[in-house]
C-alpha positions as protocol buffer text, in pm:
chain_id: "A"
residue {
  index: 1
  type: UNK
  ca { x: 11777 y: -7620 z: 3384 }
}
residue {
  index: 2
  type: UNK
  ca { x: 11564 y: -7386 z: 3631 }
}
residue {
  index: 3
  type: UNK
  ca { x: 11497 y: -7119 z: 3379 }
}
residue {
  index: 4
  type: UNK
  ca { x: 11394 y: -7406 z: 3136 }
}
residue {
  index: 5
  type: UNK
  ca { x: 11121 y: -7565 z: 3404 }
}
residue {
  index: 6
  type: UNK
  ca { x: 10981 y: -7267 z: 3425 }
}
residue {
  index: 7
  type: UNK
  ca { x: 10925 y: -7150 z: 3105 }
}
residue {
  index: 8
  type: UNK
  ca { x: 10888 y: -7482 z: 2890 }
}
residue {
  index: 9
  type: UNK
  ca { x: 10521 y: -7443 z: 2911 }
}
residue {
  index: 10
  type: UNK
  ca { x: 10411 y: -7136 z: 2736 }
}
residue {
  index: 11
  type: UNK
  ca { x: 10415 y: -7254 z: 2430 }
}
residue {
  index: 12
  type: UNK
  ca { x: 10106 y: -7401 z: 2454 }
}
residue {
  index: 13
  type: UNK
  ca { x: 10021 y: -7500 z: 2817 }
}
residue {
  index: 14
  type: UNK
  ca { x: 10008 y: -7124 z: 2921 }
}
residue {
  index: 15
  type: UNK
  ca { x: 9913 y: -6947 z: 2617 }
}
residue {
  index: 16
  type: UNK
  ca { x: 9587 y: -7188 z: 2628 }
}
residue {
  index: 17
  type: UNK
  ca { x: 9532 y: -7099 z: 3021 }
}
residue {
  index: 18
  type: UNK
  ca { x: 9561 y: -6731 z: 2912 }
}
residue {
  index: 19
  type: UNK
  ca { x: 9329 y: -6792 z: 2590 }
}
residue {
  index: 20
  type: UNK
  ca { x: 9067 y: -6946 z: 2833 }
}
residue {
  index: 21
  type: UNK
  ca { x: 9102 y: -6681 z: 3054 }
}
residue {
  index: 22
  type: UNK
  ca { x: 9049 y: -6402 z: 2809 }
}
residue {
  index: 23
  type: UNK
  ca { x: 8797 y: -6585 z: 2674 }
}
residue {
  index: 24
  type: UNK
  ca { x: 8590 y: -6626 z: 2976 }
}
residue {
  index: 25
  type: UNK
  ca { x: 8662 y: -6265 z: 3050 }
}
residue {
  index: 26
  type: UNK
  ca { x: 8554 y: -6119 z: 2710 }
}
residue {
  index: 27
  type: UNK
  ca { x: 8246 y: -6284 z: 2697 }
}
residue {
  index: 28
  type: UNK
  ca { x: 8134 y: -6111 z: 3042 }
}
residue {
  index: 29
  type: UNK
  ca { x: 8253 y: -5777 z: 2933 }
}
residue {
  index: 30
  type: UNK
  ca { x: 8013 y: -5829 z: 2639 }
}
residue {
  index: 31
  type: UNK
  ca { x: 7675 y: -5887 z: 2885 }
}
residue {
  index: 32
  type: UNK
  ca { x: 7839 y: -5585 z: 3182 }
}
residue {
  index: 33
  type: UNK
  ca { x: 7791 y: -5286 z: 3002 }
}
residue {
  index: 34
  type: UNK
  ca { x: 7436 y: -5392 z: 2925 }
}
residue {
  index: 35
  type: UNK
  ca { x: 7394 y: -5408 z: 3338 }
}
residue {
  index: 36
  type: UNK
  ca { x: 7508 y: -5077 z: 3405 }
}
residue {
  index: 37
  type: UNK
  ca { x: 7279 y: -4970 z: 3132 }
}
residue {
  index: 38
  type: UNK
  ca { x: 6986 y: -5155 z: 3397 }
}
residue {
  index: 39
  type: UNK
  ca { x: 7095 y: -4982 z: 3682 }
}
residue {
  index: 40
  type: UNK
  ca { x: 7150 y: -4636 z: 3515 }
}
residue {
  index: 41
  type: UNK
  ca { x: 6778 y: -4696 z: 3363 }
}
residue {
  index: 42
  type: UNK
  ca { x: 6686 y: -4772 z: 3762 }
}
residue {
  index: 43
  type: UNK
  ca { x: 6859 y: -4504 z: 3868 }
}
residue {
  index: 44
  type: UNK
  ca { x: 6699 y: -4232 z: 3621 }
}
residue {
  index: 45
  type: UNK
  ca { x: 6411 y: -4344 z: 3627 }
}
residue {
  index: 46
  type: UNK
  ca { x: 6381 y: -4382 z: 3259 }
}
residue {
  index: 47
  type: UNK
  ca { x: 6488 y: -4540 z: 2948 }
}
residue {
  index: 48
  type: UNK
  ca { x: 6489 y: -4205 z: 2732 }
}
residue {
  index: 49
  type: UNK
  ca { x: 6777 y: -4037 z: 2921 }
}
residue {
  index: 50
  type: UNK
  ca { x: 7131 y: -4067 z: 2705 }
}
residue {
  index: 51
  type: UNK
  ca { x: 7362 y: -4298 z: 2845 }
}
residue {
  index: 52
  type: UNK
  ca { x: 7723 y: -4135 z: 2846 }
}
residue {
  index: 53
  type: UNK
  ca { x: 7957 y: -4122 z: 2542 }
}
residue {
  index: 54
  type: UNK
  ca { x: 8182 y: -4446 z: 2700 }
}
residue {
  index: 55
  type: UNK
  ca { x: 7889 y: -4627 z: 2758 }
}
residue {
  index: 56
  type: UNK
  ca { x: 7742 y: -4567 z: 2464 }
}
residue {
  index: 57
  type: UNK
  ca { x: 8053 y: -4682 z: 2282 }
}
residue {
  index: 58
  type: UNK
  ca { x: 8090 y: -4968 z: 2476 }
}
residue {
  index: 59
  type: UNK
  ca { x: 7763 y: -5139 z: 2400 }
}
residue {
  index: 60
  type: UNK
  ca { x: 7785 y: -5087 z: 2045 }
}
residue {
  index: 61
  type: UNK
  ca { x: 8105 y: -5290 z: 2063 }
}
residue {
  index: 62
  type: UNK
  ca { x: 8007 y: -5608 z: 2181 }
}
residue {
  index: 63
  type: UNK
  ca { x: 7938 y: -5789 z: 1896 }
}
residue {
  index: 64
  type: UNK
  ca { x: 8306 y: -5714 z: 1802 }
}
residue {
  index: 65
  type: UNK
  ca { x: 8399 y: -5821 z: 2134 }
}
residue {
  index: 66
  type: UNK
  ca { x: 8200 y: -6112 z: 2123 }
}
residue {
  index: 67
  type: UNK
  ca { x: 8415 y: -6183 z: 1756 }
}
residue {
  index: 68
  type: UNK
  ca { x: 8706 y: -6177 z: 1918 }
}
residue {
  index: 69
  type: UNK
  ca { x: 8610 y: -6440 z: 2303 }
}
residue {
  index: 70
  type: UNK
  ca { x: 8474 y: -6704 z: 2000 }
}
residue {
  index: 71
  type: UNK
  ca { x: 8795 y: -6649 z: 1840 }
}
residue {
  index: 72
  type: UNK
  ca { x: 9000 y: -6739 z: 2185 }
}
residue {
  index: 73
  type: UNK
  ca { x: 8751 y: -6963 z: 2279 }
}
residue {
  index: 74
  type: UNK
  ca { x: 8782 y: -7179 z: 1952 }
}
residue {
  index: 75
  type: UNK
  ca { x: 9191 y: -7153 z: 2021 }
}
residue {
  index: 76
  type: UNK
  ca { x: 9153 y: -7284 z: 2359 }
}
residue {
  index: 77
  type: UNK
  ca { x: 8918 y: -7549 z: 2311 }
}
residue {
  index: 78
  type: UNK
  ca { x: 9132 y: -7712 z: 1974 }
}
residue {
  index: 79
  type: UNK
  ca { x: 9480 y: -7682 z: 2242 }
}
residue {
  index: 80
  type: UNK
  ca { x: 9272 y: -7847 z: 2546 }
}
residue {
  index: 81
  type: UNK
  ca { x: 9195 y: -8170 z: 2280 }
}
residue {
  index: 82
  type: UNK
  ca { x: 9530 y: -8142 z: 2128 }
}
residue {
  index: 83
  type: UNK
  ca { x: 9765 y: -8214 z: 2464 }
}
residue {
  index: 84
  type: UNK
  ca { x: 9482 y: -8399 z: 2673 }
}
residue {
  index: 85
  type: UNK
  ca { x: 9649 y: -8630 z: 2874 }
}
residue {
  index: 86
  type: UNK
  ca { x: 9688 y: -8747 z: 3181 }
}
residue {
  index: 87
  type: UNK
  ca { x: 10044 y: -8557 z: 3259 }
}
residue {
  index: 88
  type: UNK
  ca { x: 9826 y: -8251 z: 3217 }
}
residue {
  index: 89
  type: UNK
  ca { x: 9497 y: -8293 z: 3326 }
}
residue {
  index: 90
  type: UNK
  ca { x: 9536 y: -8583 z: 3536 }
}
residue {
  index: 91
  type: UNK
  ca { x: 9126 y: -8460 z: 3678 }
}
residue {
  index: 92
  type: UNK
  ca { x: 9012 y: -8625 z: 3426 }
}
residue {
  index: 93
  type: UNK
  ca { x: 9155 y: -8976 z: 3390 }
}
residue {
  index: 94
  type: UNK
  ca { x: 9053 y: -9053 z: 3756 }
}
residue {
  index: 95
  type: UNK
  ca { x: 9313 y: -9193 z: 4016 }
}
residue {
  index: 96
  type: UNK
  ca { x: 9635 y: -9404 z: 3890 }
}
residue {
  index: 97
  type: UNK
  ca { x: 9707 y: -9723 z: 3973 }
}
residue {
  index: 98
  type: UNK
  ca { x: 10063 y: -9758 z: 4072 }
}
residue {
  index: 99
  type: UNK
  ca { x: 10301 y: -10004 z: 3966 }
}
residue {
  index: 100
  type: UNK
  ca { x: 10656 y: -10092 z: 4000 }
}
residue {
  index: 101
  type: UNK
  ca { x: 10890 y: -10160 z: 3737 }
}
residue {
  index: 102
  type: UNK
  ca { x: 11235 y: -10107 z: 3587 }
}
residue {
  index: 103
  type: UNK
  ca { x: 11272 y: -9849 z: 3305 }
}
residue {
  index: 104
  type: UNK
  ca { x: 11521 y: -9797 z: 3045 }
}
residue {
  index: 105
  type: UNK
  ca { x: 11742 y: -9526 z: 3070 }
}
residue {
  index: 106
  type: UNK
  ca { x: 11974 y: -9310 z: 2824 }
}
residue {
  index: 107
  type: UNK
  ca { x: 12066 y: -8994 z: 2694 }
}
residue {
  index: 108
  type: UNK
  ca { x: 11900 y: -8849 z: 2407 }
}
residue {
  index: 109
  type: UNK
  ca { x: 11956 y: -9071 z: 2080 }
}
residue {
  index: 110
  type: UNK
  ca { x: 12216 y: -9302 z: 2244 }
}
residue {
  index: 111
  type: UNK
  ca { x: 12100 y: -9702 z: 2334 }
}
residue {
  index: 112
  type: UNK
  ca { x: 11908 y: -9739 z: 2642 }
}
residue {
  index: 113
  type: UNK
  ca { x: 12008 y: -9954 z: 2913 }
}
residue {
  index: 114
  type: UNK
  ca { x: 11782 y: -10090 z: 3184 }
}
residue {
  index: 115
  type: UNK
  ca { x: 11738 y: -9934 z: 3511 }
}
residue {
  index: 116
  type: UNK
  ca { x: 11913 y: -10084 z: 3793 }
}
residue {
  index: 117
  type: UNK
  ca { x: 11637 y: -9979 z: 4097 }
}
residue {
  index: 118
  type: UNK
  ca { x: 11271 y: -10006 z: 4038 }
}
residue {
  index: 119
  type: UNK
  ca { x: 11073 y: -9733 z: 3970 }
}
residue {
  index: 120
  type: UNK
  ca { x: 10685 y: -9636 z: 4054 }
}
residue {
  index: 121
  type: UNK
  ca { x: 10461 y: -9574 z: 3731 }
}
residue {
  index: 122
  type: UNK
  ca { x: 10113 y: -9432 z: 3704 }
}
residue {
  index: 123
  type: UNK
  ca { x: 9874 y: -9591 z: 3513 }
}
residue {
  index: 124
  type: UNK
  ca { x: 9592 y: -9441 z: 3385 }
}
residue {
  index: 125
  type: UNK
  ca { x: 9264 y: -9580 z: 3229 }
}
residue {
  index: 126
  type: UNK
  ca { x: 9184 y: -9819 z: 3543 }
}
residue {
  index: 127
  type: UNK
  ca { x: 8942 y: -9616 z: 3717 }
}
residue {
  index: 128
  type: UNK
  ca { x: 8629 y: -9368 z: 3572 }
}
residue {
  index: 129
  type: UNK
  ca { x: 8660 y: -9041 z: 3626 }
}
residue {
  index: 130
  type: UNK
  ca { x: 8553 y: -8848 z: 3915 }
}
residue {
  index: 131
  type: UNK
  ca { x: 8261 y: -8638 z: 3916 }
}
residue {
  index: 132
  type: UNK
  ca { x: 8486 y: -8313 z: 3939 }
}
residue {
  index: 133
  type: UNK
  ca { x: 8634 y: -8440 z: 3601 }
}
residue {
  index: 134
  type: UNK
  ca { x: 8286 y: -8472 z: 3476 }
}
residue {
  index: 135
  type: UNK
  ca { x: 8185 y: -8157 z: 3546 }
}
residue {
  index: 136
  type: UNK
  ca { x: 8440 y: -7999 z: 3383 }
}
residue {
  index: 137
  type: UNK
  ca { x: 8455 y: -8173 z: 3079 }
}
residue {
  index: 138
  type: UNK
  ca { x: 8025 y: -8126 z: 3043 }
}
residue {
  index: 139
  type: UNK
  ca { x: 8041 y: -7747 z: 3153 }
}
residue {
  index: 140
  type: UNK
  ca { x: 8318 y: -7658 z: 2915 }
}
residue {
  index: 141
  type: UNK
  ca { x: 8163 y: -7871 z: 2619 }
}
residue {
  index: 142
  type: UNK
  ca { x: 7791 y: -7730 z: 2708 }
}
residue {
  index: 143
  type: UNK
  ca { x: 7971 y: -7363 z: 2710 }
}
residue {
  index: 144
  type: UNK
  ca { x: 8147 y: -7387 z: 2425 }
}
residue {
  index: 145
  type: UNK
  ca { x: 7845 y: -7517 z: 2209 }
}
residue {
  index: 146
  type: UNK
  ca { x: 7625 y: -7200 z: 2336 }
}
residue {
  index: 147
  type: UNK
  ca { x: 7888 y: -6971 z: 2232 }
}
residue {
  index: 148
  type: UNK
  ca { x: 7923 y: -7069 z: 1908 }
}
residue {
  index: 149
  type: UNK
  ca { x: 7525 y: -7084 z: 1862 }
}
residue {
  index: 150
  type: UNK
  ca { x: 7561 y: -6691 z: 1979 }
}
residue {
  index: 151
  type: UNK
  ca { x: 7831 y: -6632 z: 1684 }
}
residue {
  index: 152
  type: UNK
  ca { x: 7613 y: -6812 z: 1469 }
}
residue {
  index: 153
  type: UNK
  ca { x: 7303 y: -6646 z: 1570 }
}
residue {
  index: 154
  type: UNK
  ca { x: 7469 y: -6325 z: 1546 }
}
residue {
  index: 155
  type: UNK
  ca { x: 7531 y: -6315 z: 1180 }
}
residue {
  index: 156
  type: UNK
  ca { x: 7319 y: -6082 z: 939 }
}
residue {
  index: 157
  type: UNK
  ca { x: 7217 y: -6383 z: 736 }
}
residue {
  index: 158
  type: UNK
  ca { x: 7097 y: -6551 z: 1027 }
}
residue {
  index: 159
  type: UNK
  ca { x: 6947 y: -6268 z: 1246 }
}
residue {
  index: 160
  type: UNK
  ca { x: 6745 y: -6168 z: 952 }
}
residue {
  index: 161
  type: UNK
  ca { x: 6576 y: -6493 z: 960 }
}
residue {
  index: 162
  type: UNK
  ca { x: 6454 y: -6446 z: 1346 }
}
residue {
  index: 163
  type: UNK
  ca { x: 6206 y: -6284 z: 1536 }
}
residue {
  index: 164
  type: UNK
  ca { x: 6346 y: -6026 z: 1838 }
}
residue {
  index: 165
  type: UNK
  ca { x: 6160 y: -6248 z: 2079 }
}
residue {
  index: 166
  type: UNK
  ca { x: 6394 y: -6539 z: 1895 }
}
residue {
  index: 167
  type: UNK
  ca { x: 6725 y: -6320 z: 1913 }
}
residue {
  index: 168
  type: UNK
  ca { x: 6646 y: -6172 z: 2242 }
}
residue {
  index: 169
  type: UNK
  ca { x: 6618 y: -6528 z: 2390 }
}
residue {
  index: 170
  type: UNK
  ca { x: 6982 y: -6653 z: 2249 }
}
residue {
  index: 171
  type: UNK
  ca { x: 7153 y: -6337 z: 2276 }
}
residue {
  index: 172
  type: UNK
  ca { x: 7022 y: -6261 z: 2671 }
}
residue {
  index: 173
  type: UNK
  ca { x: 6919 y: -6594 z: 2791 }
}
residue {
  index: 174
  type: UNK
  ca { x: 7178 y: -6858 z: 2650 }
}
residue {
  index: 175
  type: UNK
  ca { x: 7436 y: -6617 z: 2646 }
}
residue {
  index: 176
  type: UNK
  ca { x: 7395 y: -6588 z: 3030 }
}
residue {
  index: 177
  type: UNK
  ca { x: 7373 y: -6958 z: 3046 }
}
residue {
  index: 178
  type: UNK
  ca { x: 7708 y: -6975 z: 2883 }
}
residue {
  index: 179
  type: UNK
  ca { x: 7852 y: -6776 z: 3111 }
}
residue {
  index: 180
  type: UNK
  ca { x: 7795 y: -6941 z: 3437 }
}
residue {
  index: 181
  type: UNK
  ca { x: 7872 y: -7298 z: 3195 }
}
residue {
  index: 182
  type: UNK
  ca { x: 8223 y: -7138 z: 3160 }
}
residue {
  index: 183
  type: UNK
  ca { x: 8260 y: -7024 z: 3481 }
}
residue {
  index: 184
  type: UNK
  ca { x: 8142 y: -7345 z: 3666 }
}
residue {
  index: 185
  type: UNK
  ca { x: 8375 y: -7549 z: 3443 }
}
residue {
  index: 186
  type: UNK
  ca { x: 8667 y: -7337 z: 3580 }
}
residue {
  index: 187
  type: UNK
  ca { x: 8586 y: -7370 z: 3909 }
}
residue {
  index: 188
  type: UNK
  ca { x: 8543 y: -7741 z: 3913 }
}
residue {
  index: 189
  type: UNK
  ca { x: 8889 y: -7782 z: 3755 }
}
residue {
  index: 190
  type: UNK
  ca { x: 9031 y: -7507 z: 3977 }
}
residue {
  index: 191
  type: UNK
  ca { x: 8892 y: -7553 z: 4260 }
}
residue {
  index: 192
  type: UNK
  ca { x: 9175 y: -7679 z: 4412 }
}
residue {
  index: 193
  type: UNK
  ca { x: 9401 y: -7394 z: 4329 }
}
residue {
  index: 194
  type: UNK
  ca { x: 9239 y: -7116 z: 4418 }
}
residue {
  index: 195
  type: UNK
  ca { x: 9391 y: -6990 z: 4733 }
}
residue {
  index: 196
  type: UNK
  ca { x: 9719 y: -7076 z: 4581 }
}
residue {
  index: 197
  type: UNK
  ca { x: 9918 y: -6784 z: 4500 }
}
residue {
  index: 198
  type: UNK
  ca { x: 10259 y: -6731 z: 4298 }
}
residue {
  index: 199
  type: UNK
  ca { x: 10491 y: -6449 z: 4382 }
}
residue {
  index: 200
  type: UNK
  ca { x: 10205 y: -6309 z: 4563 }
}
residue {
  index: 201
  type: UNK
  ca { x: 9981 y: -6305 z: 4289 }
}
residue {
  index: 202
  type: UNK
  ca { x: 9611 y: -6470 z: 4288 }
}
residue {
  index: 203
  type: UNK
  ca { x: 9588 y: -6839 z: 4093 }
}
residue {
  index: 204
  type: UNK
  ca { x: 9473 y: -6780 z: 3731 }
}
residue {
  index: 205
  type: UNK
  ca { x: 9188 y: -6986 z: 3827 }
}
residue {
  index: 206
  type: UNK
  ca { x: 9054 y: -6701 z: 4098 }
}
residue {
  index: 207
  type: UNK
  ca { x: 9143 y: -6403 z: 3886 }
}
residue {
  index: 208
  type: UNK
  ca { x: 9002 y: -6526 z: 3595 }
}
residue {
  index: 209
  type: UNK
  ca { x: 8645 y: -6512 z: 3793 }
}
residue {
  index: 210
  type: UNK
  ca { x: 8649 y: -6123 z: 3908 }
}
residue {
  index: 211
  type: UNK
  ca { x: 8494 y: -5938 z: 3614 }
}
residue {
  index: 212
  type: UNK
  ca { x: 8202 y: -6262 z: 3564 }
}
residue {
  index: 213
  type: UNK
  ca { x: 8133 y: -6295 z: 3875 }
}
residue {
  index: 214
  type: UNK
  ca { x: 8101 y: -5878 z: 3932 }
}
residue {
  index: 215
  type: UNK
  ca { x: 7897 y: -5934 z: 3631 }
}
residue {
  index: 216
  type: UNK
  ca { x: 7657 y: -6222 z: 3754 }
}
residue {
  index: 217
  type: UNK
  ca { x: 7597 y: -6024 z: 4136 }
}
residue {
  index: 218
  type: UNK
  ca { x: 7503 y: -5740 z: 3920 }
}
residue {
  index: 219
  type: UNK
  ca { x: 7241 y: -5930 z: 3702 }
}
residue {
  index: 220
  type: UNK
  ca { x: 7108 y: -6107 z: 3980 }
}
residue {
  index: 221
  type: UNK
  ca { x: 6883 y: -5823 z: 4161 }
}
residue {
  index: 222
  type: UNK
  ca { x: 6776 y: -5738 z: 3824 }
}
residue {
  index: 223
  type: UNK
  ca { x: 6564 y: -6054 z: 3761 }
}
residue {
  index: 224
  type: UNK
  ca { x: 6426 y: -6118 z: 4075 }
}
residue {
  index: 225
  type: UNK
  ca { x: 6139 y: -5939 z: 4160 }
}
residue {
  index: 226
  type: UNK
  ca { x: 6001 y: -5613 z: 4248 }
}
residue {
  index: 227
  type: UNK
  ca { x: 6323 y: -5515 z: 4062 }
}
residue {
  index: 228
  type: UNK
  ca { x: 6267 y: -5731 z: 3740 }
}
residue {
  index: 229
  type: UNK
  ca { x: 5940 y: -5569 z: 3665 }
}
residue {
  index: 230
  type: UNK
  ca { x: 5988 y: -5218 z: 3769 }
}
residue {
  index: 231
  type: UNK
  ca { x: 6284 y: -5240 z: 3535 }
}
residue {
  index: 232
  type: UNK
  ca { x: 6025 y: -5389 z: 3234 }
}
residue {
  index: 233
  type: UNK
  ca { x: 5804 y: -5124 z: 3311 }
}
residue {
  index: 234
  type: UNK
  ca { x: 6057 y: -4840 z: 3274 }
}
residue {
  index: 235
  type: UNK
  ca { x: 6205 y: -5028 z: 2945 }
}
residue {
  index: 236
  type: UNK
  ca { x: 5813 y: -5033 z: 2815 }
}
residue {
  index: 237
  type: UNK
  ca { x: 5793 y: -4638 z: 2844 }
}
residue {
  index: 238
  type: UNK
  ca { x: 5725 y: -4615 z: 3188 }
}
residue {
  index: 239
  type: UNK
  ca { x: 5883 y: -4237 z: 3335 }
}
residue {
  index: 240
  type: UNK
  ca { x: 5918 y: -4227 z: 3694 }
}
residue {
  index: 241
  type: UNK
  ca { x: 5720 y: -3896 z: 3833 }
}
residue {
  index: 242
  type: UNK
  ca { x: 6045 y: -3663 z: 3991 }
}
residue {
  index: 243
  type: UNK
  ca { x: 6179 y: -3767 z: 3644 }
}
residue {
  index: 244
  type: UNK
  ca { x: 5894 y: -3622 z: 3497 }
}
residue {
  index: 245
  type: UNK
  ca { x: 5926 y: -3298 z: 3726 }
}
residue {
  index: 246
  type: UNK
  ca { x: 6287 y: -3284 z: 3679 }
}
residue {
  index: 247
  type: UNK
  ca { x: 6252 y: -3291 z: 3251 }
}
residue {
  index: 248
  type: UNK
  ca { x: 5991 y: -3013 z: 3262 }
}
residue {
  index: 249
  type: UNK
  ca { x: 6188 y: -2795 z: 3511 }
}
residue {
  index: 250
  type: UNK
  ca { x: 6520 y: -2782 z: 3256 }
}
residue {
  index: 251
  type: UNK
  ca { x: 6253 y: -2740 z: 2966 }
}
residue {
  index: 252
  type: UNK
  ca { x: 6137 y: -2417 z: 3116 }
}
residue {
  index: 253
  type: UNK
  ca { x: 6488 y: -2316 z: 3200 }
}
């Protein structure tokens, strides 16, 4: 019975955690390694210096690993709408009214017999939701539609069809947008959870936020200004001048 509590679930309660979890995950390794391209282009000086061999590999695989979080994304969105209710995400029903009542009990197929002590029910569908709920449902929904306009927006048919100005804007701007959708809406469900760890290991909910929110601090000095622009400058052809100095010394070498 104890073995059975504990791992009843993964069929579908905790493969669809772990689906939104790589999925979340994925999608900010696919906007990171373009961020430590920025800051190696800050660093340098320049945007005609070769980046290494892992980087390089890495960016030309995130379309592929973009694929793949719309894939898990998909998955964990169909699960979430197949088993809501409120035994599992109780956050969004709003609070239960309790009642008291007697119950019929009975094992498995055999006739049921009414309880003889009362017993306290929840019922749901009384009160609206709470904002929290709200949230998450509208951040999740909102996150999910922006990801599948970037898998749309990334085929060939489609990307033919736009200018880079158009692409640029999806791929960069909504796809950021997504991003902090996905991680707000597990945050507001998680909230709760997050200093809550089992066997000494983080909450899902906490973990899951590491490598987006890494990726997010990392973005953020590189559209604020004087960083934004000095970084457009070097990405228009600008060469900063010990870079200059430095290039000619190893030509003459």
């Amino acid at each position: 019975r104890f073995l059975w509590d504990l791992w009843n679930h993964i069929p579908m309660v905790n493969t669809n955690q772990t689906l939104g979890i790589h999925a979340l995950n994925t999608l900010a390794l696919c906007y990171l390694p373009g961020v430590i391209a920025g800051w190696l282009q800050i660093y340098r000086g320049t945007k005609y210096s070769r980046f290494p061999d892992w980087l390089d590999n890495w960016l030309k695989m995130r379309k592929q690993l973009g694929l793949l979080m719309l894939f898990a994304a998909s998955i964990h969105a169909c699960l979430s709408v197949a088993y809501m209710s409120p035994t599992y995400h109780g956050l969004v029903y709003g609070d239960p009214v309790e009642a008291s009542a007697y119950v019929m009990e009975g094992e498995g197929w055999g006739p049921k017999t009414e309880s003889l002590n009362r017993t306290t029910i929840k019922v749901f569908g009384t009160e609206k939701m709470k904002w929290r709920g709200e949230c998450f449902l509208m951040t999740g929904v909102f996150g999910f539609a922006l990801v599948v306009l970037l898998g749309i927006t990334s085929l060939p048919s489609v990307t033919a069809t736009m200018s880079w100005k158009e692409f640029a804007f999806v791929q960069s701007g909504l796809g950021w947008t997504a991003l902090i959708f996905l991680c707000a809406h597990n945050m507001f469900y998680g909230w709760p959870y997050m200093n809550g760890p089992s066997c000494g290991i983080p909450s899902s909910f906490q973990y899951a936020l590491y490598i987006p929110f890494l990726t997010i601090l990392m973005k953020l000095p590189m559209v604020l200004p004087p960083l934004s622009t000095h970084l457009a400058r070097i990405r228009a052809g600008y060469v900063r001048t010990d870079t200059q100095k430095h290039s000619k010394q190893e030509e003459s070498v």
